[in-house]
C-alpha positions in Angstrom: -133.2 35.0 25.5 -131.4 34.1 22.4 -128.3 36.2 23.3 -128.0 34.9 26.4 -128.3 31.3 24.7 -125.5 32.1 22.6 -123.6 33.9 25.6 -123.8 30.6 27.6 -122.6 28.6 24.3 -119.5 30.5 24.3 -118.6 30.1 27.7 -119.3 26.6 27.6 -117.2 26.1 24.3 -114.0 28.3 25.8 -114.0 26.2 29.0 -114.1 23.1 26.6 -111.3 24.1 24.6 -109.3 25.9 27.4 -109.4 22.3 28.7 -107.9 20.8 25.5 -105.1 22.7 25.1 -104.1 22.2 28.4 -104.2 18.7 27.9 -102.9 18.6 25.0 -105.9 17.3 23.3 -105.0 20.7 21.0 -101.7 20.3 20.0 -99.5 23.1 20.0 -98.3 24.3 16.2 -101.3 22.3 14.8 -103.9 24.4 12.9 -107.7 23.6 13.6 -110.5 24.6 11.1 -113.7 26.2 12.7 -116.3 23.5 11.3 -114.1 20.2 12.4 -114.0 21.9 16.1 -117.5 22.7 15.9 -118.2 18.8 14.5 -115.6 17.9 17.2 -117.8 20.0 20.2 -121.4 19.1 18.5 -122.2 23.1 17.8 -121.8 25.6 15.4 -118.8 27.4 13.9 -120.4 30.9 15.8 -119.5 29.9 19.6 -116.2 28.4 18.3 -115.4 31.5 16.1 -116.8 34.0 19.2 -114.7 31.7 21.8 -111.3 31.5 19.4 -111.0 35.7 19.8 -111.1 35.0 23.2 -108.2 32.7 23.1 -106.1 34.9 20.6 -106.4 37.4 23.4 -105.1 35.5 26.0 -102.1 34.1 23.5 -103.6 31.0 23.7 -104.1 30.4 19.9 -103.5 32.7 16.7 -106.8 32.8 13.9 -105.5 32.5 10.8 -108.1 34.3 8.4 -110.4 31.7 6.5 -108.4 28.7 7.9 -109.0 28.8 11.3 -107.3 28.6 14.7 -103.6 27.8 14.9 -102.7 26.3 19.2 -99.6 28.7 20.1 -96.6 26.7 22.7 -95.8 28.4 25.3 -92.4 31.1 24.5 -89.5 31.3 27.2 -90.2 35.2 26.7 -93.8 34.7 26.8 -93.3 33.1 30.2 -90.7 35.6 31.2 -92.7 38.3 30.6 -95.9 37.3 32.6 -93.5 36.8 35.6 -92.0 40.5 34.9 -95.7 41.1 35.1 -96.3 39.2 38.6 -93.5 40.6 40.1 -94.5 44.4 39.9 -97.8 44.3 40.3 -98.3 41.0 42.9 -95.1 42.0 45.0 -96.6 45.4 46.4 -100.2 44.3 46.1 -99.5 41.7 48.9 -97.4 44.4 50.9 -100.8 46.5 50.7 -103.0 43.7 51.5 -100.7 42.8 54.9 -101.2 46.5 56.1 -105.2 46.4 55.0 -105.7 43.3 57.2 -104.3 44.5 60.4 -107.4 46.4 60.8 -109.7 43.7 59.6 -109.8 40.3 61.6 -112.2 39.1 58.9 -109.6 40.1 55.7 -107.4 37.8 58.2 -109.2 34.8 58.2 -110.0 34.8 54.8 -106.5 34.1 54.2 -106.2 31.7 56.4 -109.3 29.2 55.4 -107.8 29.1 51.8 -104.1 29.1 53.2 -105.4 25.4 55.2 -107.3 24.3 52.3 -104.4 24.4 50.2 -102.1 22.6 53.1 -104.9 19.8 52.7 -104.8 19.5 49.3 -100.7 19.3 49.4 -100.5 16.7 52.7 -102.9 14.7 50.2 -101.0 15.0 47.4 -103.3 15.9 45.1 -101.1 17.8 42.9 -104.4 19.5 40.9 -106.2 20.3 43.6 -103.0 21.9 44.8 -103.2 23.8 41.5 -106.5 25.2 42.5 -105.6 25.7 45.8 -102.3 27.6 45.2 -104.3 29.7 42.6 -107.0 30.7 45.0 -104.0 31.7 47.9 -102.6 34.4 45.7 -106.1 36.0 44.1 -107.5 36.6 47.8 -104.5 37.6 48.9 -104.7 40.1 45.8 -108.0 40.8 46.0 -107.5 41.9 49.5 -105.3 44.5 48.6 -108.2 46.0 47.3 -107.5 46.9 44.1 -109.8 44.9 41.6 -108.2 46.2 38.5 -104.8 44.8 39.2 -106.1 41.8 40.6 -108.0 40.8 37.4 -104.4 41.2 35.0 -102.9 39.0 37.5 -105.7 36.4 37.4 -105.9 36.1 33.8 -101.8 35.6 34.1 -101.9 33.4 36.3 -104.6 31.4 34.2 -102.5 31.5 30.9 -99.9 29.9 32.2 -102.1 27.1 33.9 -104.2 26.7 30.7 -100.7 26.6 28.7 -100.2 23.1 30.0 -96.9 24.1 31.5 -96.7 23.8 35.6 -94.0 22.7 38.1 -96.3 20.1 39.7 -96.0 17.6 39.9 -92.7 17.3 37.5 -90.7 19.9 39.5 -91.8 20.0 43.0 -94.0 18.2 44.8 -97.4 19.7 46.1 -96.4 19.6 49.7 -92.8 21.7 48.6 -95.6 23.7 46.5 -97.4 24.7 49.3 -94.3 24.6 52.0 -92.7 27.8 49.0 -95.5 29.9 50.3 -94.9 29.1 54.0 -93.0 32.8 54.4 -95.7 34.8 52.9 -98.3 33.4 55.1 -96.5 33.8 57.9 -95.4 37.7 57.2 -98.8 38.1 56.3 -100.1 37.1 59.3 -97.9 38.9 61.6 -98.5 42.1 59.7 -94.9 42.5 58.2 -95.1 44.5 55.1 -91.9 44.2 54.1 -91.2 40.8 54.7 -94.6 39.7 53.0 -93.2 41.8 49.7 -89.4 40.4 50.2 -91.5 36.6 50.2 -93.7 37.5 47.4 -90.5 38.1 45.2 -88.2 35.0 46.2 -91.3 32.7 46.3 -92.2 34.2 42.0 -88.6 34.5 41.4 -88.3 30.8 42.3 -91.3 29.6 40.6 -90.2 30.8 37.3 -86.5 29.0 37.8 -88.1 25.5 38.4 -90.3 26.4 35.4 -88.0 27.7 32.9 -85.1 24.7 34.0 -88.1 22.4 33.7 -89.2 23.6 30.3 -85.3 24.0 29.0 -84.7 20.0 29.4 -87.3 19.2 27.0 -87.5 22.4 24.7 -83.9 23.7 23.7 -85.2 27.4 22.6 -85.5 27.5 27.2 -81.6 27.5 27.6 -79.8 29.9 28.9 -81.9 32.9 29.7 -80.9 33.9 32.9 -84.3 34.1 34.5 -83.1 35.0 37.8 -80.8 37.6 37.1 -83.2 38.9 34.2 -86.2 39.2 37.2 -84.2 40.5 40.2 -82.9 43.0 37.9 -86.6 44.7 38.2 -86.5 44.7 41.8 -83.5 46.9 41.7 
């Protein structure tokens, strides 16, 4: 019972200080000790100390040894790279997941019901929910592919940069051009057009990471001039 006490802690201590450095609460270059988080969180330095390795892992923060947790902003090739990542494993896992759901009506619909919760989200504006919303349209589109493996490295990408504080809504798009950029995938998705749905996937991530990188390059100087879109197509060959 006691391990699953300080299981629970954990998890309740990440989510807390995923949450913080997305808002900024954590500032990014600033180091934090183990005991002034754990004052800061009202628990002990284990769950923080447990909780910070899980943060190093995602890039999130670097533990300095005896010092304690060091917030980590967001690299240009940091961000690069996880797109890299997207676009060769999320372009042909959504070209797999059109051809799987030809033969399943109910793979289908399940793209569908989060597809018009996410066009309710953006005609309300709600630029978080849109967040959520957007997340959840790509992971059941991957997870319909059927390949869990690949579908859990794109997850925890996708969640880095979310939890990095950086997005492009609302400051680059609004939700309703948010959800209006996935428009083609949906719609070569649902007429079963493997191709198309692949050729979607790669303009829609290849565009998302030029709003974000421009975006990013007119506060942050280190973001000029890296030719994200030639830099990206160049894996598509």
């Amino acid at each position: 019972m006691e391990a699953l006490d300080v299981s629970s802690m954990t998890g309740r201590v990440l989510d807390q200080l995923r949450a913080a450095i997305t808002s900024g609460e954590l500032e990014a270059g600033r180091l934090y000790s183990a005991a002034a988080l754990g004052e800061q969180l009202g628990v002990s330095r284990t769950p923080i100390r447990e909780a910070s390795h899980e943060l190093a892992r995602l890039g999130l923060v670097e533990i300095e040894r005896n010092r304690g947790i060091r917030i980590v902003a967001t690299s240009v090739e940091a961000l690069l790279q996880g797109f890299e990542v997207r676009l060769m494993l999320e372009v042909p896992l959504a070209r797999r997941a059109t051809r799987r759901a030809q033969d399943e009506p109910s793979l289908r619909r399940r793209l569908t019901e989060v597809y018009e919760r996410f066009r309710e989200a953006a005609t309300a504006g709600d630029a978080e929910l849109t967040l959520r919303t957007d997340r959840d349209f790509h992971t059941v589109l991957l997870e319909l592919s059927g390949n869990d493996r690949a579908t859990g490295v794109l997850r925890e990408q996708r969640d880095m940069v979310l939890e990095s504080g950086v997005g492009t809504v609302p400051t680059s798009r609004t939700p309703l051009e948010c959800f209006e950029d996935h428009a083609d995938i949906y719609a070569a998705f649902v007429a079963g057009d493997e191709a198309a749905t692949g050729a979607a996937m790669s303009r829609h991530i290849i565009n998302t990471a030029t709003l974000l990188i421009d975006q990013e390059s007119r506060r942050r100087s280190e973001f000029h001039d890296h030719g994200v879109g030639d830099r990206l197509r160049g894996l598509l060959g």
